[in-house]
N, C-alpha and C positions, 0 to 999 in steps of 0.2 A: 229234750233234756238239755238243761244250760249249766254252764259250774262259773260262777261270777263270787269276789274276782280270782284270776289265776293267771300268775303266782299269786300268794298268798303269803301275811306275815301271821296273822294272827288266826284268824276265822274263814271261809269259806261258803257259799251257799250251792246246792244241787238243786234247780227249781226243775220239777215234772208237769207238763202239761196237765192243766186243770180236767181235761179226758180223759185221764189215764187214775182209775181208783188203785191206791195203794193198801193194801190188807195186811199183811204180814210179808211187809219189806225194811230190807235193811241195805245198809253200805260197805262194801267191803273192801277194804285198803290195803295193798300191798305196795313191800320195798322194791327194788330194782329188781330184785334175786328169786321175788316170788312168794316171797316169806308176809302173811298177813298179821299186818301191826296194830288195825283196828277195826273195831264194827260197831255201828251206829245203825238201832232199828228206828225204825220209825211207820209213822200212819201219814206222816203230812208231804203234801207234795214240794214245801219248804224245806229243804234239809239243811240245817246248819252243823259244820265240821269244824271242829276249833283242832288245832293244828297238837294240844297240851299232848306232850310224850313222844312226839314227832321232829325229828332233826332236818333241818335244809336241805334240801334235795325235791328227787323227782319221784312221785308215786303213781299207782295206777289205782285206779276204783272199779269198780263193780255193783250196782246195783242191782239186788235181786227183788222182785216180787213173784209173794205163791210160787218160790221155788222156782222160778224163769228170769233169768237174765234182761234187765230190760235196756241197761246203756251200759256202757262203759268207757274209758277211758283215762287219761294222765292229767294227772295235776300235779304243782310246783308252789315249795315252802320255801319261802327267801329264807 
């Protein structure tokens, strides 16, 4: 799993390796505090994040599929 580019002003990409089938996954974005500000499902292993509703700073993501965790980590909105 890659998050290009990051930081970010605008948009975001989450690319999952083309061997990994995604069925019922999504994204899930949290503030500093823990508090989740958004979620983006998805079937592709392209994920695009637009930042809209989202202030400057530093987030952490979670990607789930079929209910299992599959990456996670921090991203950053100029």
């Amino acid at each position: 799993v890659s998050l290009y580019p990051n930081p970010f002003t605008d948009e975001t990409t989450i690319s999952v390796g083309k061997t990994v089938k995604l069925d019922n996954a999504s994204v899930h974005i949290y503030d500093m505090i823990g508090n989740e500000v958004k979620v983006v499902a998805t079937t592709s292993n392209e994920i695009k994040i637009d930042r809209k509703g989202l202030a400057g700073g530093m987030y952490f993501y979670k990607l789930i599929n079929n209910n299992q965790q599959i990456a996670s980590g921090k991203l950053m909105i100029k």
